[in-house]
N, C-alpha and C positions, 0 to 999 in steps of 0.2 A: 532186321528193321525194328525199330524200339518206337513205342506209340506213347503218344501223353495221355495219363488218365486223369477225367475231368470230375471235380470234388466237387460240384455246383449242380444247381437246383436248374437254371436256366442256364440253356448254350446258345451261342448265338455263329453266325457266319456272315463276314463283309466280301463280299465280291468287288473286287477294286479294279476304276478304272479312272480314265482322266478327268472325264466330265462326269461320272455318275458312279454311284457305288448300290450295291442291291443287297440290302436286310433280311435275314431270317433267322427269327429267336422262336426254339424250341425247349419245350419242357423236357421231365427225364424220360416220359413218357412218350415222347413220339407228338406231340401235337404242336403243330404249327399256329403259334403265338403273334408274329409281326410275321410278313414277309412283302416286303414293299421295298421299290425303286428309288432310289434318293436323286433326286436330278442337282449338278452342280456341285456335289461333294457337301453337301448342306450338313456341317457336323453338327450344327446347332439340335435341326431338326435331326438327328440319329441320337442325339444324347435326350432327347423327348420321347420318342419313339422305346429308348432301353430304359427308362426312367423307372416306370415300374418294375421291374426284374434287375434293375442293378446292384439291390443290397446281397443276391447269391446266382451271381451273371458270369459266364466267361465268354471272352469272343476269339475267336481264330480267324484267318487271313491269307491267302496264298505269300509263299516267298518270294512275289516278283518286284520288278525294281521299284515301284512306289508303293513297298511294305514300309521300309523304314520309316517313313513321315509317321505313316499311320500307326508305327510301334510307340513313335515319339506322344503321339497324340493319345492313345493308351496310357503310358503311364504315367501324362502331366495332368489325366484325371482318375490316376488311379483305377485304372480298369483292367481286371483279370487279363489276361491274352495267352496264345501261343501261337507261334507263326509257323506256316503247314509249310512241310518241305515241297516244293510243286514237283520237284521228278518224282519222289517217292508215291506222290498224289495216283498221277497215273496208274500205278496198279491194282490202286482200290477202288478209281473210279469207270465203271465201265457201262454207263449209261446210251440207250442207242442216240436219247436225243441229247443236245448241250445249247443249255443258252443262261441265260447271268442268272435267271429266278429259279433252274433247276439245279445248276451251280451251286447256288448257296441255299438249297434245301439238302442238297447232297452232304456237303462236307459241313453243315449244320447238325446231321446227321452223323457223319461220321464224329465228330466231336462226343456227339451223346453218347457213343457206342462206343466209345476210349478205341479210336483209329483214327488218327489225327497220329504222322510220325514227323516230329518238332523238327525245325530249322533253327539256326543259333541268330540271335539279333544282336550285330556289333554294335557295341555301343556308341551312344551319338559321340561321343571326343575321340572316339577314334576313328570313323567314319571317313570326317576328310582324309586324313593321314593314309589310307589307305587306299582313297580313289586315285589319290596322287600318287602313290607306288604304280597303282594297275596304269594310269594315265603314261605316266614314263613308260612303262613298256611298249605302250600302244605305239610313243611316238618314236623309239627306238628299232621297233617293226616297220613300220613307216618309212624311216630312215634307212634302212638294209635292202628295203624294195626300190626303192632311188639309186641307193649304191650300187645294186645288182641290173637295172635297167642300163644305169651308166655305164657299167662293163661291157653288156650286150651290144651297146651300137659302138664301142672299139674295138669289141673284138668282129664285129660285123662289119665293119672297114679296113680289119686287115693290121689293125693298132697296138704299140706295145701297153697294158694294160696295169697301171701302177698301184703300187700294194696300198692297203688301207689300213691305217691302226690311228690311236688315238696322237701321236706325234708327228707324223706326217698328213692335217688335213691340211696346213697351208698347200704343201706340194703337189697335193690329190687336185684339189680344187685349180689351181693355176695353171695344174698339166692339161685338165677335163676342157679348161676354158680355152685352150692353146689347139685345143687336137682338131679342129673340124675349120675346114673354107668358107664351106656351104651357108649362107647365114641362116636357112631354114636349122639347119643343124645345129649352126651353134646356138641359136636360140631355146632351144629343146636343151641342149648342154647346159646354156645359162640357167633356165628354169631349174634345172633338177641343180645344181650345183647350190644356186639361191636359196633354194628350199631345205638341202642337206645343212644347210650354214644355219639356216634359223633354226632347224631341229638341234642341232650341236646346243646353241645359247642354249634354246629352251629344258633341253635335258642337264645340261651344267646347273642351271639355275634350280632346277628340280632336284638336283642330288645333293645339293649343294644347303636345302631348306631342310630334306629327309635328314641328311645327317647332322647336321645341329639339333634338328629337334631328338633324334633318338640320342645325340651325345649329354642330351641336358635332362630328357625326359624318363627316358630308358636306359639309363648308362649301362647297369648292371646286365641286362641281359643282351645287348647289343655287342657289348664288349666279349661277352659268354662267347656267343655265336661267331663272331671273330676269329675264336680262338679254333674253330674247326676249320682243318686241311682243305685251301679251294674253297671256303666261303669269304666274299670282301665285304667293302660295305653294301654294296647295291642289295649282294644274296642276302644278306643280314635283313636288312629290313626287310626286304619279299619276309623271310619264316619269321620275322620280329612280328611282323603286321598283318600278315596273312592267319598267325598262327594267333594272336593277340591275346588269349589266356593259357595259357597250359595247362592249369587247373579243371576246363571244360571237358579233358579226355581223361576219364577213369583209369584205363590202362594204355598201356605202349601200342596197343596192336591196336585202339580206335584213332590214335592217332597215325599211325602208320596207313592204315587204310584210308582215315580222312586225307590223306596225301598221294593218295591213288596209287600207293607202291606195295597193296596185299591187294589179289583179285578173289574175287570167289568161285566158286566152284557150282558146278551144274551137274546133280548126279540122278541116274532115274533107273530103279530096276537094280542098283547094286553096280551098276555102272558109270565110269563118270564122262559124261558126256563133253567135257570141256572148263572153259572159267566164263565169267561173264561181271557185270559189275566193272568194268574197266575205264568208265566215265562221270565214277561216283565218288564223288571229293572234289578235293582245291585242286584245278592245274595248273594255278599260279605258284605253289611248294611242290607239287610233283617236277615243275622246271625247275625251281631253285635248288632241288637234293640231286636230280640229273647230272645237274648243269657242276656243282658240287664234286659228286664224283668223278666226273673228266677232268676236271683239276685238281681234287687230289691225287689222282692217280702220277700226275706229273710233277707236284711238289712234292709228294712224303714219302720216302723209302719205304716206309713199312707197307702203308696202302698202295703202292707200286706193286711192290711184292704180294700181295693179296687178290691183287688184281691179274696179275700175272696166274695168278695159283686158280683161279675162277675161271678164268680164259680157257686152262690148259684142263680145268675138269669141266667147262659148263657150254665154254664153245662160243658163239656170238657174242660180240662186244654190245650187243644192246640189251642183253639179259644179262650179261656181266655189268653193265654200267647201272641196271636197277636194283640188282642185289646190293651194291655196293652204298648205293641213292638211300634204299631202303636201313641199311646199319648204318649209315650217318641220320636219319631219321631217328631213328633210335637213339643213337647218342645224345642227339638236341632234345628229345624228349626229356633221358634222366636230368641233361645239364641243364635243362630251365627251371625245371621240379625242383633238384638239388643245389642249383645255383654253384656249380663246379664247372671246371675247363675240362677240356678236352684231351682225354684220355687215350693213347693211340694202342697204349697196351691192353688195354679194355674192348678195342675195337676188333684191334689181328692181335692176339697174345702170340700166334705161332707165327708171326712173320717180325 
């Protein structure tokens, strides 16, 4: 865990909520300077309230979802910040009681004492871009729960069950609406078939905006990413946009592990007790290098063969399939940094 260390005279902590957010600015010292309740998100009255300690101020902030605004409001007045990782928070905070004013004397606290470990704040132009990737998946989830319901009541009447790809949903849809007498049934049929239909648009339409803008915005590294075995465009933008600097990871293995494809380890007494750490990173790139490797496996001879050879020493296709997640990781690492295609000899030189 890497903590941020604070260069400043005054720390301060906002405790953020919808209607109210709760103040507390300490010295290096330990003493409690402001600690007061803001009713209404009153920014006015919080930029009064740090006035005096602004000229050697930092504030920090939990990383929940109405961080961002508050990152944006940081630094359109130029004010120090760091935004606290909130899983990581957990382990430093273990106070018996919790409420917003011990909250933010706490990780007020922890700021002063350099234990504040940083969360990354995307920047506001890529922001949208990025809700709309996670948004698509949502509604593509969505849409597979619908498909799989629909299967359920044909195959629960005994019905031949017709395949689903993206070239046959005319034939999906008019067979779905065709199968049932009952009009309670087919009504339930109609619904779910209606709904499948608007999710289609609305996903066309969404993939359809993603890939213009990363073909105009992002050519270079979108095209990169292409170029690896089993990634199209959808995967591309998932690690284009999920991953959105490549520069932010020092080495290959923080990247790798910000992709949830290295676990750590739990050892006590010269024993190791296990791994643990397995929920720590993006699981939106831990699906896309997954998802990655099951298709390369079935387009590229070499990664075939690799795969084959992993199998036959490692056993399970779902620790073969992360091994495999995790050296395309890798790959995408150097080829963003380096700005090079994708090397298969570099990846299996023995296959």
């Amino acid at each position: 865990m890497k903590y941020y260390t604070s260069q400043t005279e005054y720390n301060a902590r906002v405790d953020l909520h919808s209607r109210n957010l709760y103040l507390c600015v300490m010295d290096r010292a330990g003493k409690i300077l402001v600690h007061e309740n803001i009713r209404d998100n009153d920014l006015t009255h919080l930029l009064r309230l740090i006035e005096p300690y602004r000229h050697d101020l930092t504030l920090t902030f939990e990383s929940c979802f109405m961080g961002a605004w508050f990152a944006d409001f940081c630094a359109d007045q130029v004010l120090p910040y760091v935004m606290a990782h909130a899983y990581y928070l957990h382990t430093i905070q273990g106070s018996k009681h919790k409420n917003d004013k011990r909250d933010s004397q706490e990780l007020a606290d922890c700021l002063r004492t350099n234990r504040i470990p940083p969360a990354y704040v995307c920047p506001r132009a890529v922001r949208p871009i990025r809700a709309l990737v996670r948004r698509r998946m949502a509604f593509v989830r969505n849409r597979s729960r619908l498909l799989g319901f629909s299967m359920i009541d044909l195959m629960a009447h005994g019905l031949k069950t017709p395949q689903i790809h993206a070239r046959s949903r005319t034939r999906w849809c008019a067979a779905l609406r065709s199968a049932f007498e009952n009009p309670f049934e087919k009504l339930v049929a109609e619904a779910n078939v209606a709904t499948v239909e608007h999710y289609n648009r609305q996903i066309d339409l969404m993939e359809q905006a993603l890939v213009r803008h990363a073909a105009t915005e992002d050519s270079q590294d979108f095209n990169l990413l292409r170029t690896i075995p089993g990634v199209g465009d959808v995967l591309a933008l998932t690690i284009l946009y999920e991953t959105i600097d490549i520069q932010r990871f020092p080495t290959v293995r923080d990247y790798v592990s910000y992709c949830r494809l290295a676990k750590g380890t739990e050892e006590s007494g010269g024993k190791k007790l296990g791994s643990r750490g397995a929920k720590m990173g993006n699981p939106y790139l831990k699906w896309a290098f997954i998802e990655a490797a099951c298709l390369a496996k079935r387009s590229h001879p070499a990664l075939s063969k690799l795969g084959a050879r992993l199998e036959k020493k490692k056993g399970p296709k779902k620790l073969v399939n992360g091994i495999l997640a995790a050296k395309l990781a890798r790959a995408a690492y150097f080829m963003l940094r380096a700005k090079t295609g994708f090397d298969p000899k570099r990846l299996a030189p023995a296959a």
